[in-house]
C-alpha positions in Angstrom: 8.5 68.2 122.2 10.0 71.6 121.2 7.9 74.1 119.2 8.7 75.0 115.8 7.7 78.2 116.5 9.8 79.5 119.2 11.7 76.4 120.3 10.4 76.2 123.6 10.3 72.5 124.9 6.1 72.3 126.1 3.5 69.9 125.0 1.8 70.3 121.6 -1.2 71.9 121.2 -1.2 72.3 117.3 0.6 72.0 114.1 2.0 68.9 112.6 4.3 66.0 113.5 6.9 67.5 112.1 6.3 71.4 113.0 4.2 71.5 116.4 3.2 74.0 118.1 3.4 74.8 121.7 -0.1 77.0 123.3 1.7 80.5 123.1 2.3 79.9 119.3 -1.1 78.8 118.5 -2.6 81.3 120.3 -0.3 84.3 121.7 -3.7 85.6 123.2 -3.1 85.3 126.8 -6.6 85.6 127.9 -7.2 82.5 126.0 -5.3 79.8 128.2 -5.4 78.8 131.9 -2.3 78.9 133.8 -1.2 75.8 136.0 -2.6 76.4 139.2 1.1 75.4 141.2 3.6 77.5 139.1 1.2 79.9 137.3 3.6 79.6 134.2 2.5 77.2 131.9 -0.1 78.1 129.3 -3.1 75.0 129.2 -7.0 74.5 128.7 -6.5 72.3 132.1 -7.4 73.2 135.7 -5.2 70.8 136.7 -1.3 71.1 137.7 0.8 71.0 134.8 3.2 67.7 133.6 6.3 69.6 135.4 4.6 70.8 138.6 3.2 66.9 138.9 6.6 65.5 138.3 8.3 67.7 141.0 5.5 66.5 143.4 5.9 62.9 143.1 9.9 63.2 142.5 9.9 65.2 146.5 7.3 62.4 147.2 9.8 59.8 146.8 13.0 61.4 147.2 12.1 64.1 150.2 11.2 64.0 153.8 7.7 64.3 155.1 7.7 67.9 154.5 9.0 67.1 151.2 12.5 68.7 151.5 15.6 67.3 149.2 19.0 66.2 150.9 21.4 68.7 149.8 23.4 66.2 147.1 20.3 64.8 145.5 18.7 68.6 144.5 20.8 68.0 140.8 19.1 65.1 140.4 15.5 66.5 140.9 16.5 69.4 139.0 17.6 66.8 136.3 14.4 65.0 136.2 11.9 68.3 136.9 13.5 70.1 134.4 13.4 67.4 131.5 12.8 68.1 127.7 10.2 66.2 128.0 8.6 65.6 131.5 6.3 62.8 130.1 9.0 60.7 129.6 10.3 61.2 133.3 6.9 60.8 134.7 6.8 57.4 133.0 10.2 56.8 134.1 9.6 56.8 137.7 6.1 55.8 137.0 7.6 51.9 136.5 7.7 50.0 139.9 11.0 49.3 139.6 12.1 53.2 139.4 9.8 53.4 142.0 11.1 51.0 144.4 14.7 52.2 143.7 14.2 55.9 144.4 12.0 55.3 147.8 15.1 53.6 149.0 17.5 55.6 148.3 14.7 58.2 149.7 14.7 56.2 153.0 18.1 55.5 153.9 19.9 58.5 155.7 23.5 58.2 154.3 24.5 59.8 151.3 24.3 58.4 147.9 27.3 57.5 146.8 28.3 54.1 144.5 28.8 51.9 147.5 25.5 52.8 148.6 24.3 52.0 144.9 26.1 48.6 145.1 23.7 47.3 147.2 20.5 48.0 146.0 19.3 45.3 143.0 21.0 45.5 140.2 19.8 46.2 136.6 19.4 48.3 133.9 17.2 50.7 135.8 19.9 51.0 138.3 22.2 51.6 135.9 20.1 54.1 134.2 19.9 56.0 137.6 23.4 55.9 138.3 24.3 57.6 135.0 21.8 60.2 135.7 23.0 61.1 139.1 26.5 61.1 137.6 25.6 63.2 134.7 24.3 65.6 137.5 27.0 65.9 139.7 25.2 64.3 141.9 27.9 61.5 142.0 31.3 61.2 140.4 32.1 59.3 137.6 33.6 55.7 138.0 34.2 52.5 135.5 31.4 50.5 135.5 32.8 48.2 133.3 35.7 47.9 135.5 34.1 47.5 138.7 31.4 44.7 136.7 34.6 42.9 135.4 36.0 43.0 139.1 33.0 41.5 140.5 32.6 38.6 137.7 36.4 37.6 138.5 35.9 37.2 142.4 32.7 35.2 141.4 34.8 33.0 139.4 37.9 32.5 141.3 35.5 31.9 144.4 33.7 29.5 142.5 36.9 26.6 142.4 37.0 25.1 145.4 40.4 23.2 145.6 42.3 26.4 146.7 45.8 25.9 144.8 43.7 25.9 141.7 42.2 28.8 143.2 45.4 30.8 144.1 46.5 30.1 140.7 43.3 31.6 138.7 43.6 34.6 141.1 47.3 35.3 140.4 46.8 35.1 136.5 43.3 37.0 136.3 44.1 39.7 139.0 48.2 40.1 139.3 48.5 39.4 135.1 45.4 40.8 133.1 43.8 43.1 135.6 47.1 44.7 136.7 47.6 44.9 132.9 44.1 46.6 131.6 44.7 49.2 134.9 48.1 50.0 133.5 46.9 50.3 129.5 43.3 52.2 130.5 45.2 55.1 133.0 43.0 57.6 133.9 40.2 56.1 130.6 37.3 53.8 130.9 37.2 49.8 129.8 36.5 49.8 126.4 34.0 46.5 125.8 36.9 44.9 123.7 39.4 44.7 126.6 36.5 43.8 128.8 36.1 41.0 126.5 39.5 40.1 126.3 39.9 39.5 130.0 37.1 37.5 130.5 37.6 35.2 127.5 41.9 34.5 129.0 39.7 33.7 132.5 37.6 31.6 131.0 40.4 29.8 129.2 41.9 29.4 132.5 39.2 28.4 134.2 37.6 25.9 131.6 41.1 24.0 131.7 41.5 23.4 135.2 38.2 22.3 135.2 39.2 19.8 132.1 42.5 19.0 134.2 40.2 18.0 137.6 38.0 16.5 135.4 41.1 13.9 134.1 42.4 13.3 138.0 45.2 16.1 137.2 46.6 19.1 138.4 48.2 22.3 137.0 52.1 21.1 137.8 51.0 17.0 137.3 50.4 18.3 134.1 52.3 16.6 131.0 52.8 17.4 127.2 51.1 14.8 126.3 48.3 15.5 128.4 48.1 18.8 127.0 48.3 17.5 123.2 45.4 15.2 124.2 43.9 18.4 125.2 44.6 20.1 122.0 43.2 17.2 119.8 39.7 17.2 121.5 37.6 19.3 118.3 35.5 20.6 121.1 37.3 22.7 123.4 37.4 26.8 122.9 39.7 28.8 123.3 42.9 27.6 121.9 45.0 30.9 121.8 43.6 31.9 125.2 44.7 28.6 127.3 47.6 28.7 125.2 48.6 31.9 126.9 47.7 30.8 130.3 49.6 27.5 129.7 52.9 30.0 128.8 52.2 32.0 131.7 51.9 28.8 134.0 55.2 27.6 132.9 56.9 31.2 133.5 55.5 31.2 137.0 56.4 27.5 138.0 52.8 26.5 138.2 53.6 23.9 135.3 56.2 22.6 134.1 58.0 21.2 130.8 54.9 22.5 129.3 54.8 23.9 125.5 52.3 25.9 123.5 53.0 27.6 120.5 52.1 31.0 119.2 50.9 31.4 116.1 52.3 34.5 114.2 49.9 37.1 112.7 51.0 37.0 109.1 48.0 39.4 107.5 44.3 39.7 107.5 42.3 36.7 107.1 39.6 38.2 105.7 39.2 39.4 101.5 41.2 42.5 101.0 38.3 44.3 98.9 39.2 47.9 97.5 36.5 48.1 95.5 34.4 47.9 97.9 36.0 50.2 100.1 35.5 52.9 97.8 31.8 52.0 96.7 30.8 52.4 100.8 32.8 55.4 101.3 31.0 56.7 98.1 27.5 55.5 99.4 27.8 56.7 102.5 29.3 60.4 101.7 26.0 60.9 99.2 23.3 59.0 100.5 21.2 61.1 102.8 18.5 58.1 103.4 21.4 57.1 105.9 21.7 58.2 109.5 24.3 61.4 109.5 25.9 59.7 112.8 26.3 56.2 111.4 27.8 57.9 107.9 30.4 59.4 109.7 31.2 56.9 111.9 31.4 54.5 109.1 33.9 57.2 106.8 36.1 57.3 109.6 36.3 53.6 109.7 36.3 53.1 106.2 38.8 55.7 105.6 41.2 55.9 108.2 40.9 52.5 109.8 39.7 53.8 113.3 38.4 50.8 115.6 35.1 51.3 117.0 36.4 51.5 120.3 38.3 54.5 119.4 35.4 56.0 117.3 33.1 55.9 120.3 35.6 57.7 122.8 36.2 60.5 120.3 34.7 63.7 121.6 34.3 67.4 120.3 37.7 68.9 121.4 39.1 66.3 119.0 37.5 67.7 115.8 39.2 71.1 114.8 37.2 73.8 112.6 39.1 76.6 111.2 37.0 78.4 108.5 37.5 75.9 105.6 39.0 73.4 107.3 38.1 71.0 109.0 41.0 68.3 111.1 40.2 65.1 113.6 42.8 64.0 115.6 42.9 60.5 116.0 46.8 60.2 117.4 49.4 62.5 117.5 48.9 64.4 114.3 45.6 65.8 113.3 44.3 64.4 110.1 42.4 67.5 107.5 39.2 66.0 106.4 38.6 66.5 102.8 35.8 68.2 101.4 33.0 66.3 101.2 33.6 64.7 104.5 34.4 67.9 106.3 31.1 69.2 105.5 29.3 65.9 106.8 31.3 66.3 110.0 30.1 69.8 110.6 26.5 68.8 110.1 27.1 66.1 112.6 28.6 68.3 115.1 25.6 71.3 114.6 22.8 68.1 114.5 24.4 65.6 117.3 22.2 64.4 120.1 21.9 61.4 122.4 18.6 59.7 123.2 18.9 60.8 127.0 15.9 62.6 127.7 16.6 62.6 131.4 19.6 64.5 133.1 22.1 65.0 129.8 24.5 67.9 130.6 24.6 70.7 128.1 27.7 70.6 127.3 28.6 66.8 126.5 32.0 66.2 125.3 31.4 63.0 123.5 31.3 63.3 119.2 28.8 60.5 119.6 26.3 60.9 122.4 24.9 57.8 123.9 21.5 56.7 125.9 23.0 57.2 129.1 23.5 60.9 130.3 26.9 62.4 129.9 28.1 59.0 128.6 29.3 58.3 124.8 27.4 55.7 122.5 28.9 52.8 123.2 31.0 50.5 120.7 28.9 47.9 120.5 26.1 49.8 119.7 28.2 51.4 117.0 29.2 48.2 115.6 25.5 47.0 115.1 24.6 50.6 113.7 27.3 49.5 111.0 26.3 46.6 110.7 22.8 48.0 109.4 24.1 50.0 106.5 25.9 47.7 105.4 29.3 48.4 106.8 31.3 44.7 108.5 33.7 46.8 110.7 36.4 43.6 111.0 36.5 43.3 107.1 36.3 46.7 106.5 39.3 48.4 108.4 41.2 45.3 108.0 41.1 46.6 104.2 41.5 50.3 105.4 44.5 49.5 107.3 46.1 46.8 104.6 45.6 50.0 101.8 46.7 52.7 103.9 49.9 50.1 104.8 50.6 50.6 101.0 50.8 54.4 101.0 52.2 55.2 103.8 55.6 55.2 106.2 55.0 53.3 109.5 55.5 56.0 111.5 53.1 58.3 109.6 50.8 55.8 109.8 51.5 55.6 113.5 50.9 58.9 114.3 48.0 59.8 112.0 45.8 56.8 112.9 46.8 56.7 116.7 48.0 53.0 116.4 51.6 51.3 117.7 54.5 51.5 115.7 54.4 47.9 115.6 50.8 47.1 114.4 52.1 50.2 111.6 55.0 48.2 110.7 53.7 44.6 110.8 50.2 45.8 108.2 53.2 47.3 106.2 54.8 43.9 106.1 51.8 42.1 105.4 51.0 44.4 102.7 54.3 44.6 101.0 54.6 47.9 101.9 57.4 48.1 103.9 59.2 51.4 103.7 62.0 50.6 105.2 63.2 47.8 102.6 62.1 50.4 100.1 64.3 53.1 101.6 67.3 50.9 101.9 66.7 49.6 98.1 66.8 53.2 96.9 70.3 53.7 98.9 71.3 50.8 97.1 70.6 51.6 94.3 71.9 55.3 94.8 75.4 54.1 96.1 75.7 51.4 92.8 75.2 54.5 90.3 77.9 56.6 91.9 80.4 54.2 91.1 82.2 54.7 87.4 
């Protein structure tokens, strides 16, 4: 906990809930309290080692040599763990078997830690848990789990069709088409869970209709329209717009042929258009203070400037700007000035922010939304069920965000001040009616017909 008093983070020893107070604020009398018999620093009633000098001991017990001596690249994670806000939560932590078991074999084994060595220990969420910590600490570097998890479920399912031109065909389109795709889009970023999605659902398309094609005594090039209209007419399949795309990109690369699927052309949102409502959450969630100050904001900037949730969750502290009254966000290319009410939310947020890591979180975390993994963002998902809680449906809602803002503004503003293509700008402006340019050329029009007599 940390003391009201003087901040410290030590165990309570009086006070309330909400205020407690650590031993040197209850009593500053330092003839009153025992010291821990190991460091001779903490304050207690107890003969007994304190939580911190305990923790160090079994962390060197499982970690360290006989003598109990640390490998040189696993001293930031002991740090990490020894010097925890709160060391009851990391004694717990490595108290679980599990913790346990993992850290006596990375103890054990002689190499250094790095992922590889990782890789092959059992995964889960505690391994994943322990990797973020020792990444957080410097202790390894980072690296895309999602990638490397989306890598791994792709050779599973390639591997797992055994006629081998069916095989060669699912590799080329999973691995040569979307992964060489999402490598390109990502750069230097991490997977966002959307794209991870996306992937997996085109595979699965794939996948699923081979399996439908071996199923009916056919092949990928045996394939004919008919056959694939018989496909399209069975109410059960999933995934129409998927294994349409593979089907296209079958025909491109000669694996079928004479084959024809359709794309459907995104014409506006599906979903109700509701301004009202718009403005009634953006009202409720810059005055109600019930609601959690991270979920209001993400919600505003959703509500207001039609930021996915994947973007939302990536946005870190160098993208907020404060410069005495003002406060921007940069989303794209042009920083956006909050107004008022909002700005003073944000500054809150950013004075208030913290993740639920208790265990190895760097001081200086970049991310504007902290997650439970050291030195790693909240994640969208997450985000998206925060939302959901308050009452915000991100689809619906920045759907209506983006079809208003469509209305007021040029595509290219739009572009650059909501970090989105030129293209998605221009088609929400076409969907809304708002399309600049056939406003701009009606004014010329019109200009040109009142200069003649």
């Amino acid at each position: 906990m940390s003391c009201s008093g003087c901040g410290a983070a030590a165990q309570a020893r009086s006070g309330t809930w909400e205020a407690p107070l650590c031993a040197k604020c209850t009593n500053p009398d330092p003839d009153f309290w025992g010291r821990c018999p190991v460091c001779t620093i903490t304050w207690q009633l107890s003969p007994r080692p304190c939580q911190r000098c305990v923790l160090d001991q079994q962390v060197r017990d499982l970690l360290g040599d006989a003598n109990g001596a640390l490998r040189p690249e696993l001293s930031p994670f002991h740090e990490a763990l020894t010097k925890a806000e709160r060391p009851d939560i990391a004694l717990a932590w490595i108290s679980r078997s599990k913790a346990r078991d993992l850290l006596e074999r990375i103890g054990r084994d002689e190499r250094p830690v790095t992922h590889e060595v990782l890789d092959e220990l059992p995964p889960g969420k505690v391994l994943a848990h322990l990797r973020s910590v020792l990444v957080a600490t410097g202790a390894l570097p980072p690296r895309d789990e999602r990638l490397i998890a989306l890598e791994k479920w792709i050779t599973t399912t390639v591997q797992g069709r055994t006629d081998l031109a069916e095989r060669r065909v699912l590799h080329g389109y999973a691995v040569w088409h979307h992964m060489r795709r999402l490598r390109r889009r990502i750069g230097d970023d991490h997977t966002t869970r959307l794209q991870d999605l996306n992937v997996r659902c085109h595979v699965t398309a794939a996948d699923n209709f081979l399996t439908w094609l071996a199923g009916e005594g056919l092949t990928l090039e045996a394939c004919t329209q008919p056959d694939l209209e018989r496909w399209m007419a069975d109410s059960t399949v999933s995934y129409r717009d998927e294994t349409g795309h593979f089907v296209r990109w079958s025909v491109q690369h000669r694996h079928a042929r004479g084959l024809t699927y359709g794309t459907v052309r995104w014409t506006g949102p599906l979903s109700t258009i509701d301004s009202e409502k718009r403005w009634a959450d953006a009202r409720r969630l810059l005055n109600d203070d019930t609601l959690p100050t991270p979920d209001r904001v993400a919600g505003l900037l959703l509500i207001l400037y039609a930021q996915k949730i994947a973007t939302i969750s990536q946005l870190t502290v160098d993208d907020v700007t404060i410069d005495g009254d003002t406060v921007a966000i940069t989303f794209g290319t042009s920083p956006v000035v909050l107004p008022a009410p909002l700005a003073s939310l944000v500054r809150e947020f950013i004075a208030t922010r913290r993740g639920k890591a208790k265990i190895g979180t760097p001081d200086d975390v970049p991310w504007l939304f902290p997650g439970g993994h050291p030195g790693q963002p909240l994640s969208d998902s997450q985000i998206g069920k925060r939302l959901h809680r308050i009452g915000v449906r991100p689809k619906q809602d920045r759907s209506t965000a983006l079809f208003t803002l469509a209305t007021e503004l040029p595509a290219a503003i739009l572009a650059r001040m909501l970090g989105i293509h030129i293209k998605v700008a221009v088609q929400w402006q076409q969907a809304s009616a708002g399309d600049w340019a056939a406003y701009a050329a009606d004014v010329s029009q019109r200009a040109s017909h009142s200069d003649q007599p």
